[in-house]
Backbone as JSON, one array per atom type, in Angstrom:
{
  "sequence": "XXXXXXXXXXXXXXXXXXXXXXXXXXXXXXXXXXXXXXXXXXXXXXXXXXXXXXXXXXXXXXXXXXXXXXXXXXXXXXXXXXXXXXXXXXXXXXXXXXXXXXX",
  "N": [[4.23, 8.24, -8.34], [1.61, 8.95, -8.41], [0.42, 7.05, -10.13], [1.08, 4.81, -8.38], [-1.04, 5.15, -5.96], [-3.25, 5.4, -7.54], [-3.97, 2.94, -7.81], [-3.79, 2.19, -5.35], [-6.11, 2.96, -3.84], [-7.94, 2.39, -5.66], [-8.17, -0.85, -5.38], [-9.0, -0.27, -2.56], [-11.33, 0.72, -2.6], [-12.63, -1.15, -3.89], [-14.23, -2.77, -2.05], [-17.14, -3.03, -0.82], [-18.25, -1.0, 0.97], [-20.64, 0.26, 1.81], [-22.16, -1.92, 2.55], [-21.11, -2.36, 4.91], [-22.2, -0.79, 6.44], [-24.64, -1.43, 6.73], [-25.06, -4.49, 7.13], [-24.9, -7.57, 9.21], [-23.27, -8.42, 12.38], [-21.54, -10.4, 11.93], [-21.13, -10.18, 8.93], [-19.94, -7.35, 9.18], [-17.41, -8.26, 10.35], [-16.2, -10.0, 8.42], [-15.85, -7.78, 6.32], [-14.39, -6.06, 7.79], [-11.74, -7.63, 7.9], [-11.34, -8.08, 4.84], [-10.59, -5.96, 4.19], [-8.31, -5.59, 5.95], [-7.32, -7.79, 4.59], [-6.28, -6.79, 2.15], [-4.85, -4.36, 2.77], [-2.47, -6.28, 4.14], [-1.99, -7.19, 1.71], [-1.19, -5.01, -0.51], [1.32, -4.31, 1.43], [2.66, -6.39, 0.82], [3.65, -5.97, -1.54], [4.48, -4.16, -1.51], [6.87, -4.88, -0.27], [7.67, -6.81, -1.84], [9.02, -5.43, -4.06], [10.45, -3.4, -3.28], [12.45, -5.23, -2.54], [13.44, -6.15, -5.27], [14.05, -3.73, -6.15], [16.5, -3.36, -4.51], [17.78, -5.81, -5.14], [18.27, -5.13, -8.23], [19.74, -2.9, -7.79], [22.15, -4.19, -6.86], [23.24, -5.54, -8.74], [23.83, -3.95, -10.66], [25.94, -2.23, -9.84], [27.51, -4.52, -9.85], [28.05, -4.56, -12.58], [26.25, -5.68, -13.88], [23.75, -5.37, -14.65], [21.86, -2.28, -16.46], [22.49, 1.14, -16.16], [20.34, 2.24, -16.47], [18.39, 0.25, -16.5], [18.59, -0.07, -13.08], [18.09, 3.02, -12.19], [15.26, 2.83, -12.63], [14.53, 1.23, -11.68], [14.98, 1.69, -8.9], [13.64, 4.34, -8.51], [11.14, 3.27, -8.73], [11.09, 1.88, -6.26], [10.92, 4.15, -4.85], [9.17, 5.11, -5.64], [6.86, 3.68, -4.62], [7.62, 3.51, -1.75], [7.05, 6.15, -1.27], [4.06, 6.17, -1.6], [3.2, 4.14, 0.49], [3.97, 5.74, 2.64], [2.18, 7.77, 2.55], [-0.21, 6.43, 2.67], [0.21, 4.99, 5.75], [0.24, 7.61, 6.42], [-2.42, 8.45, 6.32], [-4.09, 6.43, 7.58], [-3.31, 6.84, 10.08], [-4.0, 9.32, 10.86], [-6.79, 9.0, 10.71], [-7.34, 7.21, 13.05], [-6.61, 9.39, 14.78], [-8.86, 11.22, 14.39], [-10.87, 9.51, 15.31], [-10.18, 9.2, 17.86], [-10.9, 11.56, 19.26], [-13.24, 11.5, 18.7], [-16.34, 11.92, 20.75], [-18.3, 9.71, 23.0]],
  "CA": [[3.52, 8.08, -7.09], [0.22, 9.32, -8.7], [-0.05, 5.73, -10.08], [0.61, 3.65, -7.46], [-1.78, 5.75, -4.81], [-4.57, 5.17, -7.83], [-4.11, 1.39, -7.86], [-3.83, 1.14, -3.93], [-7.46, 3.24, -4.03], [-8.66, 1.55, -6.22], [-8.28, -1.82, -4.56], [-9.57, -0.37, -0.87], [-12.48, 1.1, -3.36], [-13.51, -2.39, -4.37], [-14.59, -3.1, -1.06], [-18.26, -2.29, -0.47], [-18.34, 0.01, 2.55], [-21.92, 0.66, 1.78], [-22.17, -3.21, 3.04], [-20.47, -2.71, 6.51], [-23.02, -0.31, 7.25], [-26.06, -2.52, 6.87], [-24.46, -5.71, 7.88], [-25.11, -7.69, 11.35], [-22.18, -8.72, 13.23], [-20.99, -11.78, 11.36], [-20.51, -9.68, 7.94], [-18.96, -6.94, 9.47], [-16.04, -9.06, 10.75], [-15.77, -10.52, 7.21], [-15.49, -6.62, 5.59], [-13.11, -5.74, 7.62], [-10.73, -8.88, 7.5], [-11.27, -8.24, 3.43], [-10.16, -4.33, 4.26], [-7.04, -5.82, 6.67], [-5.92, -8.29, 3.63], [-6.3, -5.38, 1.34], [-3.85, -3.5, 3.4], [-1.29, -6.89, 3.75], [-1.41, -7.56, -0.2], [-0.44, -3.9, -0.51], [2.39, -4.05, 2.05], [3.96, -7.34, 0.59], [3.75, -6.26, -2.94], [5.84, -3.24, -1.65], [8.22, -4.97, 0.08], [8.37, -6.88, -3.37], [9.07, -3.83, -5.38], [12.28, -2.79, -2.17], [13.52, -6.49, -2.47], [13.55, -6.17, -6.64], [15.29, -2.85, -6.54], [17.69, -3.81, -4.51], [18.59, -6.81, -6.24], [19.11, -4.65, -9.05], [21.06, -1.85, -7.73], [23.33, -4.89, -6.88], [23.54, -6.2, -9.95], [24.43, -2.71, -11.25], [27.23, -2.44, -9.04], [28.69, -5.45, -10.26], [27.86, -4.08, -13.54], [25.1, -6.75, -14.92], [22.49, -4.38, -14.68], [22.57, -1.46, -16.79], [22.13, 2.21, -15.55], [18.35, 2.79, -17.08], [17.53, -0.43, -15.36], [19.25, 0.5, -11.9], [17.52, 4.15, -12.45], [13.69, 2.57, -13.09], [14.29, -0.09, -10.17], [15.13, 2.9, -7.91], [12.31, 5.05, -9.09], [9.69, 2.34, -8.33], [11.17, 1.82, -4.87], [11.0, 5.33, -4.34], [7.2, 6.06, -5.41], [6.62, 3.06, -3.72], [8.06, 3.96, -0.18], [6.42, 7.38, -0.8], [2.51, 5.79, -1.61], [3.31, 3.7, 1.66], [4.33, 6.87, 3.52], [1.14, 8.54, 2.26], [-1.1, 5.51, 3.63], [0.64, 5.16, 6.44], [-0.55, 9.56, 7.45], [-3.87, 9.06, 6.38], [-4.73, 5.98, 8.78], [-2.81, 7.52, 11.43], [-4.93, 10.57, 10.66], [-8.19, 9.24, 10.43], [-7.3, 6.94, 14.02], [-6.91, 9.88, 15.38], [-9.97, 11.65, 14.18], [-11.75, 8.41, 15.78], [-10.09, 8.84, 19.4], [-11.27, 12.52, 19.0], [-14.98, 11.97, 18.7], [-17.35, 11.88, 22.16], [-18.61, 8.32, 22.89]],
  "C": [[2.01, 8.12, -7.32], [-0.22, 7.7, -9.05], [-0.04, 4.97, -9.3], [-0.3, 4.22, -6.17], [-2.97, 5.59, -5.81], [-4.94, 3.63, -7.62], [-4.34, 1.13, -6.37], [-5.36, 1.84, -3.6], [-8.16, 2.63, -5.03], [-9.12, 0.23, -5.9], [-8.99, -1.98, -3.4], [-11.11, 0.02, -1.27], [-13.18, 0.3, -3.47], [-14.33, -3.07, -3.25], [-15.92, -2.34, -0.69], [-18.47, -1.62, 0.79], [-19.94, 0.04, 2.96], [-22.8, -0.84, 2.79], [-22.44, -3.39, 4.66], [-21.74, -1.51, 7.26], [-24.25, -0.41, 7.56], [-26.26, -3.37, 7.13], [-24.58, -6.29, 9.41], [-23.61, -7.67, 11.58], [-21.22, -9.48, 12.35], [-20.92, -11.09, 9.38], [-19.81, -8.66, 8.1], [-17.8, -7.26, 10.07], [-15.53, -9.45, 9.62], [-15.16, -9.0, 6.09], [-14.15, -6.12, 5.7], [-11.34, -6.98, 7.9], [-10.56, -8.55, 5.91], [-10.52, -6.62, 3.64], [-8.38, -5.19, 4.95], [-6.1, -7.21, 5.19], [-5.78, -7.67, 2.03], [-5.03, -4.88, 1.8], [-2.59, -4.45, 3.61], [-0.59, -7.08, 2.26], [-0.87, -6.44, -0.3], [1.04, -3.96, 0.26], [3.41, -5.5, 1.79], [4.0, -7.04, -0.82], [5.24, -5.14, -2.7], [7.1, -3.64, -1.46], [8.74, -5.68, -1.01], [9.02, -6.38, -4.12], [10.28, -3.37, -4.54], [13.4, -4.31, -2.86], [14.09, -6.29, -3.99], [14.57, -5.37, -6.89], [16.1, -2.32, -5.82], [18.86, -4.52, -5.23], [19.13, -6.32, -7.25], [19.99, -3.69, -9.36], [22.28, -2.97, -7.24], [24.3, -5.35, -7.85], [24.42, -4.68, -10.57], [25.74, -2.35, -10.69], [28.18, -3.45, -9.44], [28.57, -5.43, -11.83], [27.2, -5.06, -14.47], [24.01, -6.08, -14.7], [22.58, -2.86, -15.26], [22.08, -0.66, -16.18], [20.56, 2.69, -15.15], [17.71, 1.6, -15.66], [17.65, -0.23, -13.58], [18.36, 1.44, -11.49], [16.1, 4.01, -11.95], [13.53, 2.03, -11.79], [14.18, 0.69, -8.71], [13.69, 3.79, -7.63], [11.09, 4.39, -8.81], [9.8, 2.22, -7.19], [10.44, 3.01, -4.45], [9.22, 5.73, -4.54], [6.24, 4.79, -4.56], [6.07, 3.22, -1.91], [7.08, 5.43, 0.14], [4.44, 7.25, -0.71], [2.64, 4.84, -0.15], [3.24, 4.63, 3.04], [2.69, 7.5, 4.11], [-0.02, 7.6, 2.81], [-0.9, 5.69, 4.86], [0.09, 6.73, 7.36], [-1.82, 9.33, 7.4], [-4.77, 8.25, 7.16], [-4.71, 6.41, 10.05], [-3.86, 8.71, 11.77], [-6.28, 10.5, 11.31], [-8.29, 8.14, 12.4], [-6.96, 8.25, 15.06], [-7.37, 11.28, 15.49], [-11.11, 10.83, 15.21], [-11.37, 8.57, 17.26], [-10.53, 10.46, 19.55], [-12.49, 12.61, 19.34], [-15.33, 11.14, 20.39], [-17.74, 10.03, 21.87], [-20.12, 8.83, 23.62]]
}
């Protein structure tokens, strides 16, 4: 899980923030569109990584897939689903940190 929560920070990292807060109008629309297909590439790579190890707990079942691989395919779902999870609290979080503050 530790690896895939450095790679999906790392990615939202690459994104100059420092940008959006010096920016007129017409680059902050472009930041965060580059932040929102940040956050789709992430959520189709995962569902990549569910569809994969499925496929191969199927295969394992019909016994063309051996155990290890079955095991690994599982194991990637699983830190997957849980770095998804872990996104998933900390926008929720920080949206409502943001309905929180005074206007």
């Amino acid at each position: 899980m530790i690896s895939a929560l450095t790679n999906a920070a790392t990615r939202v990292d690459s994104f100059r923030l420092d940008k959006v807060a010096t920016a007129g109008a017409g680059e902050t629309a472009s930041a965060g569109q580059g932040f929102a297909a940040a956050m789709a590439d992430m959520a189709r790579e995962a569902n990549q990584t569910m569809k994969g190890a499925e496929a191969i707990s199927i295969q394992g079942v019909n016994g063309k897939a051996s155990t290890q691989a079955v095991v690994d395919a599982v194991m990637g779902a699983e830190r997957t689903l849980q770095t998804a999870i872990a996104i998933r609290d900390k926008v929720v979080s920080a949206y409502l940190e943001l309905s929180r503050m005074s206007i």
